[in-house]
C-alpha distance (Angstrom), angle and dihedral (degrees) to the residues before:
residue distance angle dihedral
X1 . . .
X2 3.77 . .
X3 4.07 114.4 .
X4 3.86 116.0 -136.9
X5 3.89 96.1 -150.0
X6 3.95 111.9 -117.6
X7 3.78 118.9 -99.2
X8 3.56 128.1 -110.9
X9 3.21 133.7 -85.8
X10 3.98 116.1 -86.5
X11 3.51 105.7 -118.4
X12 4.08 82.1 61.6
X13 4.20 88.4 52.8
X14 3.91 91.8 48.3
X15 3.83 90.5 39.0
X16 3.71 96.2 51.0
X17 4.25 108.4 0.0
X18 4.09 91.8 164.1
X19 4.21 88.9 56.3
X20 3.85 95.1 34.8
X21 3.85 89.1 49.9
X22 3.80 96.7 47.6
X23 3.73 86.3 44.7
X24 3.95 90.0 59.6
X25 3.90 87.4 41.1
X26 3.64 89.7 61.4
X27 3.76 93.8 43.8
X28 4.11 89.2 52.6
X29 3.96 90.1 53.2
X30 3.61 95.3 42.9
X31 4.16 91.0 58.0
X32 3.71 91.2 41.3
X33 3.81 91.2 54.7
X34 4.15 85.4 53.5
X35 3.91 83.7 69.9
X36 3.79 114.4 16.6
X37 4.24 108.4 51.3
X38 3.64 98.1 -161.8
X39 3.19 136.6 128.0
X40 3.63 120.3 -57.1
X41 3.80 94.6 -131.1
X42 4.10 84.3 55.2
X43 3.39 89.7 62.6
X44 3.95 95.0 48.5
X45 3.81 94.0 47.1
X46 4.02 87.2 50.3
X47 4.34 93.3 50.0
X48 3.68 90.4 38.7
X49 3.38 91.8 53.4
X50 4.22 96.7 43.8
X51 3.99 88.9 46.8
X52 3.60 88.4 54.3
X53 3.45 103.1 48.2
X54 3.72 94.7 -112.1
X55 4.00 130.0 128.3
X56 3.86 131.1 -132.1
X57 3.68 139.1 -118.3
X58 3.64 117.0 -153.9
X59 3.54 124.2 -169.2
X60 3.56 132.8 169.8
X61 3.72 138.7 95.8
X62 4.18 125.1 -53.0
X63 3.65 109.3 -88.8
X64 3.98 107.4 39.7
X65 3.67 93.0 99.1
X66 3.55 112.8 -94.0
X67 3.68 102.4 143.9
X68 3.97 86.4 44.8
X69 4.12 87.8 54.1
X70 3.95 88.7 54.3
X71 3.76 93.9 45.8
X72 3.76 102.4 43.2
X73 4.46 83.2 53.5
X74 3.74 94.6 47.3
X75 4.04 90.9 40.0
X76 4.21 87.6 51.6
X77 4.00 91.4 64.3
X78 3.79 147.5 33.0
X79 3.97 92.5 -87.5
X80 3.85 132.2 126.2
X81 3.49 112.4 -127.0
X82 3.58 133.2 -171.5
X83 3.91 146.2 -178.3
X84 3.35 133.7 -130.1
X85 4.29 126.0 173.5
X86 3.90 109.4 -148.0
X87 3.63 101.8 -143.5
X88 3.77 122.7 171.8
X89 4.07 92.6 -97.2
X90 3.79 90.1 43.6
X91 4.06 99.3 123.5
X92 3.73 130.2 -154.7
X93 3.85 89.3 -104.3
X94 3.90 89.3 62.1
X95 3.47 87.6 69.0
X96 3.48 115.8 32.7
X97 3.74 105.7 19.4
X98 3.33 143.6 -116.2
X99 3.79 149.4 -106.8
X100 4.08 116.2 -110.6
X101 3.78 124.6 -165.7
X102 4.17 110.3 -122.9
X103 3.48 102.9 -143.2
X104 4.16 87.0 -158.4
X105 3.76 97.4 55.4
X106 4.02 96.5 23.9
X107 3.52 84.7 -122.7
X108 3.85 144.9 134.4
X109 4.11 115.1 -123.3
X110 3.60 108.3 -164.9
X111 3.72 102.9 -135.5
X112 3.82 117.3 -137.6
X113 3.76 114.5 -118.4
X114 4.20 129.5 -160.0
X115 3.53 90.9 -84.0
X116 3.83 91.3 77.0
X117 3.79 87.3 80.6
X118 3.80 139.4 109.6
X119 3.92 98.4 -119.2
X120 3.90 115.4 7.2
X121 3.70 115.5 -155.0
X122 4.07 110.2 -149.3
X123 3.53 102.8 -159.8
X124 3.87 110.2 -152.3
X125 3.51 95.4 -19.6
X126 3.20 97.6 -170.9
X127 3.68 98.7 64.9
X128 3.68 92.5 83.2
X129 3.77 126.1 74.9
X130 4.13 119.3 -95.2
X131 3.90 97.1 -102.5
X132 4.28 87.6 62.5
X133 3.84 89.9 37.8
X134 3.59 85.5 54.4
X135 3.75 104.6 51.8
X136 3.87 83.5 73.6
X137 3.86 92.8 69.0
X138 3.96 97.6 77.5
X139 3.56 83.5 54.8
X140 3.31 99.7 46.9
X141 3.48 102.3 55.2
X142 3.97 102.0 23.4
X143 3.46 99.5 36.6
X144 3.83 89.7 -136.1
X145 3.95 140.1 89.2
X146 3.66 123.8 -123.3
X147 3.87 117.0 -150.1
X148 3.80 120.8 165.0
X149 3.42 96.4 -15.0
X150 4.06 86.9 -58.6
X151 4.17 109.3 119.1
X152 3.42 119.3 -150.0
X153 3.50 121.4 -178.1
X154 3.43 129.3 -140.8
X155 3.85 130.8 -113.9
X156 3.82 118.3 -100.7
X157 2.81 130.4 -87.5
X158 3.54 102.1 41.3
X159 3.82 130.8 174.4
X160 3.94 140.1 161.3
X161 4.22 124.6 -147.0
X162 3.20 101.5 -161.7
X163 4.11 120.0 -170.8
X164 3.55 126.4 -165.3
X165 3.90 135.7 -178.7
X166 3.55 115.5 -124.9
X167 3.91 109.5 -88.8
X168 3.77 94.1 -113.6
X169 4.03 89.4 73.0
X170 3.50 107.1 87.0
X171 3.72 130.8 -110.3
X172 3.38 87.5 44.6
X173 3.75 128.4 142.7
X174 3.91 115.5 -160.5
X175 3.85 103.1 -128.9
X176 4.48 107.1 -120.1
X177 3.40 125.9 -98.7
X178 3.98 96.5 -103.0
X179 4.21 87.4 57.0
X180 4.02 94.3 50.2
X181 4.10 85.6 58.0
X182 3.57 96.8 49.3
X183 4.12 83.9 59.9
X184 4.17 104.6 88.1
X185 3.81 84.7 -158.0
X186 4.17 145.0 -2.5
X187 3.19 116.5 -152.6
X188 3.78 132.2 169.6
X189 3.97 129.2 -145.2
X190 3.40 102.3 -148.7
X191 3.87 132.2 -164.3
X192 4.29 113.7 -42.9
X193 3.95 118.8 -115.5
X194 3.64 113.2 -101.5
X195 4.25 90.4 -95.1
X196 3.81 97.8 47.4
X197 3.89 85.2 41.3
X198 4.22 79.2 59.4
X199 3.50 91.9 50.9
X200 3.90 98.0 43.0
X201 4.02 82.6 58.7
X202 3.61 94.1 53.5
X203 3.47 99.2 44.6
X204 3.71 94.8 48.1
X205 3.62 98.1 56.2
X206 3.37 91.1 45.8
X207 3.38 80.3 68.3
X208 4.05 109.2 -145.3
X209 3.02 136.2 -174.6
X210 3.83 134.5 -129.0
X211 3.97 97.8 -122.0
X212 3.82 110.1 121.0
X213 3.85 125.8 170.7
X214 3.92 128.7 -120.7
X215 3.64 96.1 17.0
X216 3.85 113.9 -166.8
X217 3.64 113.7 -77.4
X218 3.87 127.8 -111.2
X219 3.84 84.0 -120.1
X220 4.10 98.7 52.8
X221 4.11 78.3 43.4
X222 3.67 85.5 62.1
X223 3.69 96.7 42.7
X224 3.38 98.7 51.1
X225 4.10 89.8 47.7
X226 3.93 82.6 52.5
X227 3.71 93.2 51.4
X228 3.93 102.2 45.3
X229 3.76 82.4 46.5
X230 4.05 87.5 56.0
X231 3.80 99.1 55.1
X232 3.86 112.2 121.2
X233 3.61 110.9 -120.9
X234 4.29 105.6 -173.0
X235 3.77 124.1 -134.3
X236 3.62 90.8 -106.7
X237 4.41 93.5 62.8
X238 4.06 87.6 47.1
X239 3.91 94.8 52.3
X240 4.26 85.8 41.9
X241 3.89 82.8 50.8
X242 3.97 91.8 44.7
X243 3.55 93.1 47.9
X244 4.22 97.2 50.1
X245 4.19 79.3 52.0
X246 3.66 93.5 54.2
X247 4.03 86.5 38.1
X248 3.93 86.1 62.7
X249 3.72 96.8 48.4
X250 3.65 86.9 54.5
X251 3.45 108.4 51.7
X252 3.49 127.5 103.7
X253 3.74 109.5 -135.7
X254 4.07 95.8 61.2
X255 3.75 127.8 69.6
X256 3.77 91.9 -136.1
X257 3.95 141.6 5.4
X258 4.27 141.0 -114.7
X259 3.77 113.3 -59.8
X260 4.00 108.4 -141.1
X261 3.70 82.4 -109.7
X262 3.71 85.2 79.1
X263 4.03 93.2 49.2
X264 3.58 82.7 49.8
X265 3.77 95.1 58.1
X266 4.08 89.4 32.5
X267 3.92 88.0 65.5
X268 3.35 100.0 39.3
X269 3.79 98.2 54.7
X270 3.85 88.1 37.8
X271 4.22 82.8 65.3
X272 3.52 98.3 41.2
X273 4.08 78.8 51.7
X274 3.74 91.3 53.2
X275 3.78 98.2 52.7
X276 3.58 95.5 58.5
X277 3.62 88.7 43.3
X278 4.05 84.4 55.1
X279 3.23 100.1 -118.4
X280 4.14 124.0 130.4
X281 4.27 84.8 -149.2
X282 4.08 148.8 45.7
X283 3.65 125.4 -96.4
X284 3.72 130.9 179.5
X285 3.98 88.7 -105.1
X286 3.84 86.2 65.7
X287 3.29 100.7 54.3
X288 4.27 92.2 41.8
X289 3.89 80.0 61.9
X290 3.48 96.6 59.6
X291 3.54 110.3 26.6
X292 4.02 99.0 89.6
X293 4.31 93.2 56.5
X294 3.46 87.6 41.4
X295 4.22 111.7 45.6
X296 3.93 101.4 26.3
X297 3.53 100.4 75.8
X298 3.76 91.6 40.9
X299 3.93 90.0 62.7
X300 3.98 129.3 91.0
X301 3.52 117.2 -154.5
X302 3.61 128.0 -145.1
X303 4.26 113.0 -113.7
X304 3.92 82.4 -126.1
X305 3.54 97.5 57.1
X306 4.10 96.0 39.2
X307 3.73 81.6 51.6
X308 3.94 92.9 56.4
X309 4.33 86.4 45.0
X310 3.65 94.4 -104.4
X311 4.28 101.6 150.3
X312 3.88 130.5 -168.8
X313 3.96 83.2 -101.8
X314 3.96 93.6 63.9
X315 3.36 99.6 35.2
X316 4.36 86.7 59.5
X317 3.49 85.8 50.1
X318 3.24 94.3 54.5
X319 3.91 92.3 54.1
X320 3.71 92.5 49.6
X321 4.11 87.5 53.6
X322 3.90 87.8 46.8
X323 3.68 103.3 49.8
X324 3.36 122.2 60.5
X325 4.13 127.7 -112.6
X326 4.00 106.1 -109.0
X327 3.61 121.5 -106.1
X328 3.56 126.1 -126.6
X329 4.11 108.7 -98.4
């Protein structure tokens, strides 16, 4: 059992919130790392993401520890979490439910699928075919199910982990456009060094278990959300943002540019960045952090330029040469 240490007392949280939240921030990474081995930037992209009300793409091959990242989150607070494995029969209905006729009352009982969860874990996601992949986008973005023209919204907060296989593994569907930009970030885990590949052997036949005490409360969950959402971000960082958007739409190797969904997600992970940095504002370093997880998967490249080995990688390094840094205003 890993131990989550108890929070602080409240006058320290209303005294100081910014501090006492990064203080719990640090706690939640430092029990995550007692399980999942990563890398530590991993782990950042993941809680930046959560704290901003964001979800994750993960893709990278079986084995790296995916489903142990999404446990070892869900485990550190006081958040439902379920499973589901997106096969190719997997239907719509698996996920988000479905409507039964009561004989008794001659009724129909909409019945509450996994999505009705804290943190939903959707295990190779693109395993199943793009209709179920795309009953996740309502809930996604609305945080809320629709079922026979009944809405019923979903309990807060919510977040999806989604892991994919690369797309060269067959029986693989690539997941559309319109799902990649609901993801705040992708991020990949990649094979261990050769010491943390040690430890991940000795750990594992250890055999733990997830179970760790005084997970984070739903209200320091809150809090925290409240405070990322609370860093000051100057005009100067949202026209450098703004102008890397219109960057994309100009450039020549992709068939179309950044939605302002993907500013959106660029300045909230650039604050979440920022508080653990211990700083009450944005800076261009912030957003450098971030922008790789958060604008690769968004971009389309042109079959001409894949041809000629230009990646989604390159091409945002290219836009962060183009455009300059902000200036201080």
């Amino acid at each position: 059992m890993v131990t989550v240490p108890e929070p602080g007392n409240a006058e320290t949280s209303e005294q100081n919130p910014k501090a006492y939240c990064r203080a719990r921030l640090i706690e939640i990474e430092q029990a995550m790392r007692r399980f999942f081995m990563g890398r530590e930037e991993t782990l950042k992209m993941v809680l930046g993401a959560f704290f901003s009300d964001g979800h994750v793409l993960v893709e990278d091959v079986p084995g790296v520890g995916k489903t142990t990242l999404a446990k070892t989150l869900a485990q550190c607070m006081e958040v439902a979490f379920r499973r589901i494995q997106f096969t190719p029969d997997l239907m719509p209905s698996d996920v988000i439910g479905v409507s039964l006729f009561d004989l008794k009352s001659g009724t129909f009982n909409f019945k509450r699928g996994p999505v009705f969860t804290n943190i939903l874990m959707a295990d190779e996601i693109n395993r199943s075919s793009p209709k179920t992949q795309s009953s996740l986008l309502e809930a996604m973005e609305e945080r809320q199910v629709t079922m026979d023209g009944q809405v019923y919204p979903l309990e807060r907060p919510f977040m999806v982990i989604a892991t994919q296989n690369p797309v060269e593994f067959e029986g693989t569907f690539p997941l559309p456009e319109a799902q990649l930009d609901r993801f705040m970030v992708r991020i990949d885990i990649g094979y261990p060094d050769a010491q943390t590949e040690i430890d991940i052997l000795k750990k594992e036949t250890l055999r733990q278990d997830y179970t760790m005490s005084h997970p984070i409360s739903k209200t320091d969950l809150l809090m925290i959300r409240e405070t990322v959402a609370e860093i000051e971000v100057s005009d100067a960082i949202y026209s450098y943002v703004q102008r890397l958007l219109d960057a994309s739409r100009h450039h020549h190797d992709l068939h179309y540019g950044l939605s302002p969904r993907a500013g959106i997600a660029l300045v909230r992970m650039s604050k979440f960045m920022a508080l653990m940095a211990d700083r009450p504002y944005v800076t261009p370093d912030d957003i450098r952090l971030v922008v790789f997880p958060v604008m690769a998967h968004r971009l389309v490249i042109k079959p001409d330029a894949m041809y000629r080995g230009i990646t989604e990688r390159e091409v945002v390094r290219q836009l962060i040469e183009m455009v300059p840094v902000a200036k201080k205003q």
